[in-house]
N, C-alpha and C positions, 0 to 999 in steps of 0.2 A: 612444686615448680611445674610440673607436667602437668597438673588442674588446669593453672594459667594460660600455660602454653593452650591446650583445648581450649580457655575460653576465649581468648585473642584469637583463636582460628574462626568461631562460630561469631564473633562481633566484626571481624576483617568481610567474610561473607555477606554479614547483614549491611555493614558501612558498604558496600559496592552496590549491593543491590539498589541501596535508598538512595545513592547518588545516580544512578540509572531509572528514576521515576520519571523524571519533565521528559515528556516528549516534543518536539521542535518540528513543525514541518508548515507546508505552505497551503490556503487554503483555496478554495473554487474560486475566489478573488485574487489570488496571486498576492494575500496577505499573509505575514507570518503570522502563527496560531501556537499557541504551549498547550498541553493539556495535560494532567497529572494519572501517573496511573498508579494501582498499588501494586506490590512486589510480591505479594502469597501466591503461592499457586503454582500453575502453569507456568511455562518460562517467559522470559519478558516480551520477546518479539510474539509469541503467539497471545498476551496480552494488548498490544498494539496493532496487532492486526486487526482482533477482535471491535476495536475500538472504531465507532464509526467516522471519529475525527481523522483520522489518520489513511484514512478513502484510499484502503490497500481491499485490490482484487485477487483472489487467487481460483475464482470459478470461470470458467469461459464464458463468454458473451457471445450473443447469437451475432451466426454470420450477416444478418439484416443488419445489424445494427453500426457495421463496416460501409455499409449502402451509402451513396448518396442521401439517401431520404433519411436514413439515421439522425442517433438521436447526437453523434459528435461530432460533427461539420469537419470533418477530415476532407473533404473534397473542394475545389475549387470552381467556380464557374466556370461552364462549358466542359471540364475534363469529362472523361467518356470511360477512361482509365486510368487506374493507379497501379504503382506497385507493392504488394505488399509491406514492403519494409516501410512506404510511407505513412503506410495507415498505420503500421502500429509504432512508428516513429514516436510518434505526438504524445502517445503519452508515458514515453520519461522524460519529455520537455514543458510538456504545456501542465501545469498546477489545477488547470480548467477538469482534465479529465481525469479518469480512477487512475490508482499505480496498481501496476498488473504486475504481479511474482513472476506469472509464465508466458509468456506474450503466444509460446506457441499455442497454449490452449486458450490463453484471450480472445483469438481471431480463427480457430479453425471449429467451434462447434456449430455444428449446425441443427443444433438441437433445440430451438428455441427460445433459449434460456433468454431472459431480457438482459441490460446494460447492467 
């Protein structure tokens, strides 16, 4: 009885994992996109991360790139300033740009780093 019981724990595991494969998200088109990932490994979100479909940021991006002259038209013509919150607004609404984990380090390095 208690075999069973252990193998029903170790196939309940597997059965969650395998229904946690389709990833669901929205693409640089603002189309919905699926894409399959495997379940070995690493746990699943840092699988999806990893995944370039899924245009998840967790590195900061150079503070240029907040600019006007950037490369993510967060500005409007003529504006001369923004405020913070609007620039990093955008992207957990617009599909267009990367999803940032930390938005504080998304917009405060100024180290370079490209988009």
């Amino acid at each position: 009885m208690s075999a069973n019981i252990g193998t029903a724990h170790s196939k309940i595991s597997e059965a969650i994992q395998q229904a946690y494969c389709i990833v669901v998200t929205m693409s640089e088109k603002n189309e919905i996109q699926a894409f399959k990932i495997t379940v070995d490994g690493p746990s699943l979100f840092a699988k999806i991360k990893a995944d370039n479909h899924a245009r998840i940021q967790d590195t900061a991006t150079s503070a240029e790139a907040f600019l006007p002259e950037g490369p993510y038209d967060l500005w409007r013509e003529g504006e001369k300033s923004r405020r913070l919150k609007d620039l990093v607004g955008p992207f957990a609404l617009s599909p267009q740009l990367p999803k940032m984990l930390n938005t504080k380090a998304g917009c405060l390095s100024t180290k370079g780093r490209g988009p």
